[in-house]
PADOLO-157955 format. One line per field, with one value per residue (C-alpha): residue number from 1; residue in one letter; x, y, z. Coordinates in steps of 0.001 Angstrom, whole numbers. Example, Ala and Ser with C-alpha at 12.3 -4.5 7.8 and 13.67 -1.06 7.14 Angstrom:
2
resi	1; 2
resn	a; s
x	12300; 13670
y	-4500; -1060
z	7800; 7140
REM end
This chain:
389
resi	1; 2; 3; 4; 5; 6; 7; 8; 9; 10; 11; 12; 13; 14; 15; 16; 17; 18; 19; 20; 21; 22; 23; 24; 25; 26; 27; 28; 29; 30; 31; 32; 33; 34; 35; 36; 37; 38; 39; 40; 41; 42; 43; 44; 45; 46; 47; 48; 49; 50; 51; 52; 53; 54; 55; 56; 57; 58; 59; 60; 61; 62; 63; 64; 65; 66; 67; 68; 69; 70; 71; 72; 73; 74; 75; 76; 77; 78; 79; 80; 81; 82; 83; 84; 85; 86; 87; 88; 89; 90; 91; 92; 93; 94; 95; 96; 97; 98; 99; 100; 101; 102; 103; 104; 105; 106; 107; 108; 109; 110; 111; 112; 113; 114; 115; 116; 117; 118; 119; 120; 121; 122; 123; 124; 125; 126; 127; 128; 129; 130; 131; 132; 133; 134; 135; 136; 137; 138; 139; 140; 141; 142; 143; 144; 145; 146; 147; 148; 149; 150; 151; 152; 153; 154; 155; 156; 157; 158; 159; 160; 161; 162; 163; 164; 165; 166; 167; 168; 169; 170; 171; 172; 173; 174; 175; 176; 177; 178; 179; 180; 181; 182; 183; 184; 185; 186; 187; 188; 189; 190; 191; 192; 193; 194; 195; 196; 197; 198; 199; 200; 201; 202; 203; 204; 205; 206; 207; 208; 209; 210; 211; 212; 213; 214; 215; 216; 217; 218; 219; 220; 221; 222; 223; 224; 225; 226; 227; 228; 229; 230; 231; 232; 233; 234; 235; 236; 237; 238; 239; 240; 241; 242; 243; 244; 245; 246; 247; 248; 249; 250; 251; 252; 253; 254; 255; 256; 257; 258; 259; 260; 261; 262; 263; 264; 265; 266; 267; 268; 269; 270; 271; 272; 273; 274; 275; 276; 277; 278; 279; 280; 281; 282; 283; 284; 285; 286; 287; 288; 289; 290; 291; 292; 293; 294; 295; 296; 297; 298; 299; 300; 301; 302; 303; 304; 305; 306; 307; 308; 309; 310; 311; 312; 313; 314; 315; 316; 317; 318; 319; 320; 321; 322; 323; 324; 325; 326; 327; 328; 329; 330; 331; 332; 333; 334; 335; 336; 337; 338; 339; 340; 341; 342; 343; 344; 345; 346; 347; 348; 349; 350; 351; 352; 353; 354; 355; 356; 357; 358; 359; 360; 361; 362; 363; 364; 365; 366; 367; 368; 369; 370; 371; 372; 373; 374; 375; 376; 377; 378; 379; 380; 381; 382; 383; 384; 385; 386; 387; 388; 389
resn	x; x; x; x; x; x; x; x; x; x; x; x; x; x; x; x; x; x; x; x; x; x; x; x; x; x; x; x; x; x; x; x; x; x; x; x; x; x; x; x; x; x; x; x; x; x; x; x; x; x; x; x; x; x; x; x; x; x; x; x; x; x; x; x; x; x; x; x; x; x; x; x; x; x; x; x; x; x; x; x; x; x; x; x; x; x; x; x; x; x; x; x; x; x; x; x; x; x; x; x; x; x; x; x; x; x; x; x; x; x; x; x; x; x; x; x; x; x; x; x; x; x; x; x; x; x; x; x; x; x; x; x; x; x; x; x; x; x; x; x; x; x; x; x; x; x; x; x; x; x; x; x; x; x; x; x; x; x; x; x; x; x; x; x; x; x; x; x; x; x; x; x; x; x; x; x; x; x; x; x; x; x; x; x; x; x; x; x; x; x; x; x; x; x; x; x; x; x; x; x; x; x; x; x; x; x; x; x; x; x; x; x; x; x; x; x; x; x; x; x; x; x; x; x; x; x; x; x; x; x; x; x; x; x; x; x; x; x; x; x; x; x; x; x; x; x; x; x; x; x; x; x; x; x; x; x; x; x; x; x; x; x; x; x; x; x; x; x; x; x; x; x; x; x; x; x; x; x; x; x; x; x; x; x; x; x; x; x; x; x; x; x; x; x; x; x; x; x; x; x; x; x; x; x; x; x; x; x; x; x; x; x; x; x; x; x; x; x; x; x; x; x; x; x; x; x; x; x; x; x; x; x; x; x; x; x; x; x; x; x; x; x; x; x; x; x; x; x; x; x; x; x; x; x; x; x; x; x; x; x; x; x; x; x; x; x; x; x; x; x; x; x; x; x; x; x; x; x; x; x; x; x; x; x; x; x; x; x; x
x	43511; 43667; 44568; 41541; 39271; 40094; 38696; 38343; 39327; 42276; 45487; 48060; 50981; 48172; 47339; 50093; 53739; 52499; 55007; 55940; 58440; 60791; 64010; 66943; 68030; 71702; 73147; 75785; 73647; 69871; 68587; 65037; 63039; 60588; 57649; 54946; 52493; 49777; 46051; 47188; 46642; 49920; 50581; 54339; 55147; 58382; 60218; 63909; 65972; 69096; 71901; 73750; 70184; 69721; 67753; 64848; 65455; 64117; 60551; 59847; 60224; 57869; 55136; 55575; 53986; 52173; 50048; 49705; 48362; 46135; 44630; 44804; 43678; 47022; 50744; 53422; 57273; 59416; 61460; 64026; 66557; 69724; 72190; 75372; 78279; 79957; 78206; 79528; 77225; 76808; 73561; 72156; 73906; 72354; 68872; 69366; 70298; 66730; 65225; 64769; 65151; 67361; 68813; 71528; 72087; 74019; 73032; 74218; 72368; 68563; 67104; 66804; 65459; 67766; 66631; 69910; 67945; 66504; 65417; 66982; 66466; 65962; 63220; 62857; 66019; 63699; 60692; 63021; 64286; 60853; 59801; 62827; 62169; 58598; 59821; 62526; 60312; 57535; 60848; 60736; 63950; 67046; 65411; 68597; 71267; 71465; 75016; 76332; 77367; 80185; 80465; 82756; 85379; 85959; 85260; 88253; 90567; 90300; 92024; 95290; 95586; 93927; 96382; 99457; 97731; 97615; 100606; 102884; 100787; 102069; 105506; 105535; 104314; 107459; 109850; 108757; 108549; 112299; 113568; 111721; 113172; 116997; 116267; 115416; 118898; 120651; 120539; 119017; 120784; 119760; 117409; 115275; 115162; 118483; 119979; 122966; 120180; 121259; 124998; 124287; 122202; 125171; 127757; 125451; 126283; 124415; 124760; 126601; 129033; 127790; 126447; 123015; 121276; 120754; 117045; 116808; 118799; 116797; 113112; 114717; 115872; 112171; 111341; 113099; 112036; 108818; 109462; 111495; 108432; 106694; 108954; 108946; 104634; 104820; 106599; 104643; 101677; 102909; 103993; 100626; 98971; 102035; 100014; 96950; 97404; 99243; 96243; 93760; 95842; 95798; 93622; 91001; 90269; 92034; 88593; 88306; 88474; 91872; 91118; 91185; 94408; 96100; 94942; 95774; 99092; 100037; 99883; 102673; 103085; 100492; 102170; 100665; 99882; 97990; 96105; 95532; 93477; 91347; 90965; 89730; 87992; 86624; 86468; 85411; 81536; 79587; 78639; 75600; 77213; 79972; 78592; 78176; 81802; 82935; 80185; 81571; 84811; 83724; 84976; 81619; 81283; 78852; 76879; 75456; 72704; 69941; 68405; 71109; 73789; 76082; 79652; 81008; 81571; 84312; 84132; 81399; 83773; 80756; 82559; 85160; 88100; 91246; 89885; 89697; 93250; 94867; 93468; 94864; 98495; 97965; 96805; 100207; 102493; 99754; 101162; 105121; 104620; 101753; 102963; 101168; 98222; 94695; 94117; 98069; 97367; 93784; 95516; 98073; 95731; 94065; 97107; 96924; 93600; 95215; 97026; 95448; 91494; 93111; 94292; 91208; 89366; 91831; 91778; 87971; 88450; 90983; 89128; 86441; 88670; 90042; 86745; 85758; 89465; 89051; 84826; 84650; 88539; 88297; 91808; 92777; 93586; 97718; 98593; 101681; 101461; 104829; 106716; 105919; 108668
y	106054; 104974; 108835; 110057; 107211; 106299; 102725; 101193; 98030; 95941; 97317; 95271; 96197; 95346; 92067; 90994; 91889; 92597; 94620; 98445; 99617; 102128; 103701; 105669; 108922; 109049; 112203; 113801; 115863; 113753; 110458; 110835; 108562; 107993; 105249; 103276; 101418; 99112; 101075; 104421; 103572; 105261; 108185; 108015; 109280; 111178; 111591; 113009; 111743; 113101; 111414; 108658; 108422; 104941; 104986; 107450; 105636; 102712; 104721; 105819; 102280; 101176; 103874; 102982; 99417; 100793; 102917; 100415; 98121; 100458; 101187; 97627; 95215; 93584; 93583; 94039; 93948; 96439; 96401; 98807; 100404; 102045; 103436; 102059; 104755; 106611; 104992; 101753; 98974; 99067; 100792; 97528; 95447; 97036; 96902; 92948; 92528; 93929; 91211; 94044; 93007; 95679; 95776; 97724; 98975; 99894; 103560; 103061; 100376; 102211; 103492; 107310; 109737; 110386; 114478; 116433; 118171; 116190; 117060; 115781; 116110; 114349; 113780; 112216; 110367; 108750; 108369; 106225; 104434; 102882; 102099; 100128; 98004; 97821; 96504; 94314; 92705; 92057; 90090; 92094; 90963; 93428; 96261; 97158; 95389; 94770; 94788; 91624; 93229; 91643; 90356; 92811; 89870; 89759; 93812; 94367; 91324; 93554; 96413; 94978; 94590; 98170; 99649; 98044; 99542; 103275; 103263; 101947; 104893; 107612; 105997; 106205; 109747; 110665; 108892; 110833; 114214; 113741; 112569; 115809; 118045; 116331; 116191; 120059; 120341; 118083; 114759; 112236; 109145; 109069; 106666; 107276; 103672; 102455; 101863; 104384; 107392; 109338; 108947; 109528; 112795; 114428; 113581; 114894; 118066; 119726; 119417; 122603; 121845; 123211; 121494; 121280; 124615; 123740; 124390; 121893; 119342; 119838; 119813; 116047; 115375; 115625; 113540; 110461; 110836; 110195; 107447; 105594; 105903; 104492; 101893; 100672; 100708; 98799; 96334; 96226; 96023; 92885; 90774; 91432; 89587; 86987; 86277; 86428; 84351; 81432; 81461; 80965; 77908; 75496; 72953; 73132; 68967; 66107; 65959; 69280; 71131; 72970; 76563; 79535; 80741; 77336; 76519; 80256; 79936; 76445; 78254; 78944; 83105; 83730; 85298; 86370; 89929; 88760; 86152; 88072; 90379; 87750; 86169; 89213; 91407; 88646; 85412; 86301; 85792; 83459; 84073; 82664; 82576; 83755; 86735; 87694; 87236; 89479; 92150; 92527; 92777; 95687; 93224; 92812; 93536; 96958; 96040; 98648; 97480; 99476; 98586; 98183; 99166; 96857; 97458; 97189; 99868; 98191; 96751; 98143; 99517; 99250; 96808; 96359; 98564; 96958; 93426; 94805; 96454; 93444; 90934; 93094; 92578; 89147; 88330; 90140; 87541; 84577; 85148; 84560; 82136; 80327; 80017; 77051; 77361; 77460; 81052; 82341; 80426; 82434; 85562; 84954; 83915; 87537; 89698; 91029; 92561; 94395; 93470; 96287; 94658; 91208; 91289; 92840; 90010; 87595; 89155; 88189; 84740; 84080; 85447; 83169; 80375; 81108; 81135; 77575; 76600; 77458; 76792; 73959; 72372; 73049; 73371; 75870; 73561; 73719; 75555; 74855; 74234; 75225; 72461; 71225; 71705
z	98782; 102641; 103580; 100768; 101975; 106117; 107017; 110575; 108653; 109605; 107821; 106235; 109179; 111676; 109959; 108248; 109367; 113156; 114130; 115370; 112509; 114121; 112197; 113900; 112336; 114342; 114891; 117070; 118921; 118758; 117270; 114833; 115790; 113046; 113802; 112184; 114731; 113904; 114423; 112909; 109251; 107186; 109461; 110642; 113714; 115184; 118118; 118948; 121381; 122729; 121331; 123050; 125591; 125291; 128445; 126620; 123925; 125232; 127416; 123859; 122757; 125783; 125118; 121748; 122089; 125281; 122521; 120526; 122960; 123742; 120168; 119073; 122216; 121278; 122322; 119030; 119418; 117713; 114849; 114410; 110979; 111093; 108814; 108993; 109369; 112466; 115275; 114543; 115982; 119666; 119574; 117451; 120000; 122586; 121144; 120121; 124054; 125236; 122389; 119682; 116115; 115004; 111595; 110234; 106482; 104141; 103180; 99560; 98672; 99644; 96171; 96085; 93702; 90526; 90206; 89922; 92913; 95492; 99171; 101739; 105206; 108073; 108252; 104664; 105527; 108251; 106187; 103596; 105930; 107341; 103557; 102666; 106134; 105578; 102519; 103631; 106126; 103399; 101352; 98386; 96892; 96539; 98171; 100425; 101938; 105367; 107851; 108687; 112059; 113831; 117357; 119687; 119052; 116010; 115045; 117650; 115730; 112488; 114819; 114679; 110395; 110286; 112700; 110972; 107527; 108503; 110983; 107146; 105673; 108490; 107853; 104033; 104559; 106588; 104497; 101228; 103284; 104248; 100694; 99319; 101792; 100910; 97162; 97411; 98356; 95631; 97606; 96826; 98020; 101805; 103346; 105968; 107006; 107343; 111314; 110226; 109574; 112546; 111860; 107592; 108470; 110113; 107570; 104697; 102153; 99663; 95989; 95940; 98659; 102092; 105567; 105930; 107388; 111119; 110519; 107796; 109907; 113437; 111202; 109547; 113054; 114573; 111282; 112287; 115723; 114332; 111995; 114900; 116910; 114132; 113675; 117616; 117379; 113786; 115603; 118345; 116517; 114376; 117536; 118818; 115476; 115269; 118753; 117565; 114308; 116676; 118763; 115753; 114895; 117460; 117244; 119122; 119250; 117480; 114813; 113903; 110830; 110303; 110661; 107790; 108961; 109032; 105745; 104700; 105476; 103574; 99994; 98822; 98943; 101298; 104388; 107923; 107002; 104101; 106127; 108979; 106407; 104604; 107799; 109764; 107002; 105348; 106382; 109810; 108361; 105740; 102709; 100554; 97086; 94798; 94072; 97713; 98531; 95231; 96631; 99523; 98394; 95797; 93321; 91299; 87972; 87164; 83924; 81711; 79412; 77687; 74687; 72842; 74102; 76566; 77678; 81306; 83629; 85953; 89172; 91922; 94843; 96965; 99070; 101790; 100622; 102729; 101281; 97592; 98266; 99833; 97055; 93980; 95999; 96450; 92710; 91836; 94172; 93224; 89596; 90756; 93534; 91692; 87950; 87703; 88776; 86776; 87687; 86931; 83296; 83139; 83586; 80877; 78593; 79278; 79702; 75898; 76178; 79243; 82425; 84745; 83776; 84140; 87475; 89085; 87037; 88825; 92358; 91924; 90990; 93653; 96277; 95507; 94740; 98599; 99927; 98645; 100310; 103371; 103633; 101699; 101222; 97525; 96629; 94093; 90728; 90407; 93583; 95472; 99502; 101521; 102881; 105970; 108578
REM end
């Protein structure tokens, strides 16, 4: 009706939000600017800007509101919408350090059309964008989810338990690579870990009888040269959160609270990888509720009701994937360090109706039940603290 019928009347972003609505379309190559300014009714307007030009970025920004100013009698700030993904967040920062309100969100959680086909450009990526913070801004409840972004601090902390993570992956990836290559041969008894791998590797013979082929042996050889490279950076990398982790517990006055990783660390089972992970990936931020802290760990339960039909289509997965991986592992060692706690009874109570559904169920609950501990000093009901030394 306002594009059928145009008024000179004031408009609802003129009168009642106030603000120049701007979303970033981020690219390798350009950034789509897509904008909706007071004074110009519901006609979007778009700019591209060469990606990474944070300079042009901000002139369109100023002619932006310059425009505006000049339609309008009246001075708005902007308010700008990106996707989180590759760029990370130091456009956002940069934006929040001119007094911006930027927002970032999560891509998933924007409602799109369900057509087997949709379009999707661009340009409609843009477009959606603006609605859902037009939207957000007018506090329509659960229209998307916005980024809790982290401070430079504690987004380069999370470096260390992420590094440790994939350089264990690269080293389980040569292990397996040089047992396959042996097993090929009829052995099947060597390990690529042990000190005496160099000496072991020489000494070997094949099923049938015969050395190793000297192509076989030199391709294993550059193998463990890897894997002790590994090895010496795996190292490295754990010293460097041992560090880290010692630092986070000193007290920083006689009153304070103890800190997550000092309280972490007094259950019984809970070691400094696994700290260093809830600590880092999750505990780093706050949380509203329960059901944020399962959200964001992709640990929410994914309801399907119509009509009538009901059943339960697992957990989400939406969430932080290193925190839902690291809390399945430590509901495993919660159950043999912590037989007798409330939540190790819980699980054994639902172990019949299936052990894999039970222990997701429980990684839930304990994350929670760790989130109270080290927010609130709500210990977990039957857990066992370590001796103190």
């Amino acid at each position: 009706m306002l594009l059928d019928h145009p008024s000179d009347g004031p408009t609802a972003i003129r009168t009642h939000i106030a603000a120049i609505f701007v979303s970033l379309e981020l690219s390798r190559s350009s950034w789509l600017v897509t904008s909706l300014s007071p004074g110009k009714g519901e006609k979007m307007s778009r700019h591209s800007v060469a990606a990474g030009d944070v300079a042009g970025l901000l002139a369109l920004f100023a002619e932006l509101v310059r425009k505006a100013e000049a339609r309008t009698g009246q001075r708005y700030p902007i308010i700008t919408i990106q996707e989180a993904g590759l760029d990370g967040f130091w456009l956002h920062r940069v934006l929040q350090r001119e007094s911006i309100e930027s927002h970032v969100v999560d891509p998933a959680s924007i409602a799109t059309s369900r057509r087997h086909r949709r379009a999707k450009t661009d340009r409609l990526d843009g477009e959606t964008l603006l609605r859902a913070l037009l939207a957000y801004k007018r506090g329509e409840p659960r229209v998307c989810a916005m980024v809790v972004a982290p401070s430079p601090e504690e987004e380069d902390r999370r470096r260390l338990c992420r590094e440790r993570r994939t350089l264990i992956a690269e080293r389980v990836e040569h292990v397996n690579r040089i047992k396959g290559l042996l097993f090929a041969q009829g052995i099947s008894d060597y390990r690529p870990l042990r000190r005496d791998r160099r000496a072991r590797l020489e000494a070997l013979c094949t099923g049938d009888g015969r050395a190793l082929p000297p192509h076989l042996k030199a391709q294993i050889g550059r193998e463990l040269d890897r894997i002790e490279l590994l090895l010496v950076q795996i190292k490295a990398v754990e010293a460097e959160q041992d560090a880290l982790l010692a630092a986070a517990r000193k007290p920083a006055s006689e009153e304070a609270a103890p800190d997550p990783v000092t309280l972490l660390l007094a259950l019984k089972g809970m070691g400094a990888n696994f700290a260093a992970v809830l600590w880092s990936e999750a505990f780093y931020r706050s949380f509203a509720n329960r059901r944020q802290v399962a959200a964001y760990a992709g640990l929410a339960a994914t309801p399907w009701q119509s009509g009538g039909i009901r059943h339960e289509q697992g957990v989400s997965k939406a969430g932080n994937p290193r925190l839902r991986t690291t809390m399945i592992q430590i509901a495993w060692l919660w159950i043999r360090h912590q037989p007798q706690s409330i939540l190790t009874r819980w699980f054994k109570e639902q172990s019949p109706q299936g052990r894999k559904r039970a222990i997701v169920a429980l990684a839930r609950k304990l994350l929670v039940a760790l989130w109270k501990y080290v927010t609130q000093g709500v210990v977990i009901e039957g857990a066992v603290m370590k001796p103190v030394a």
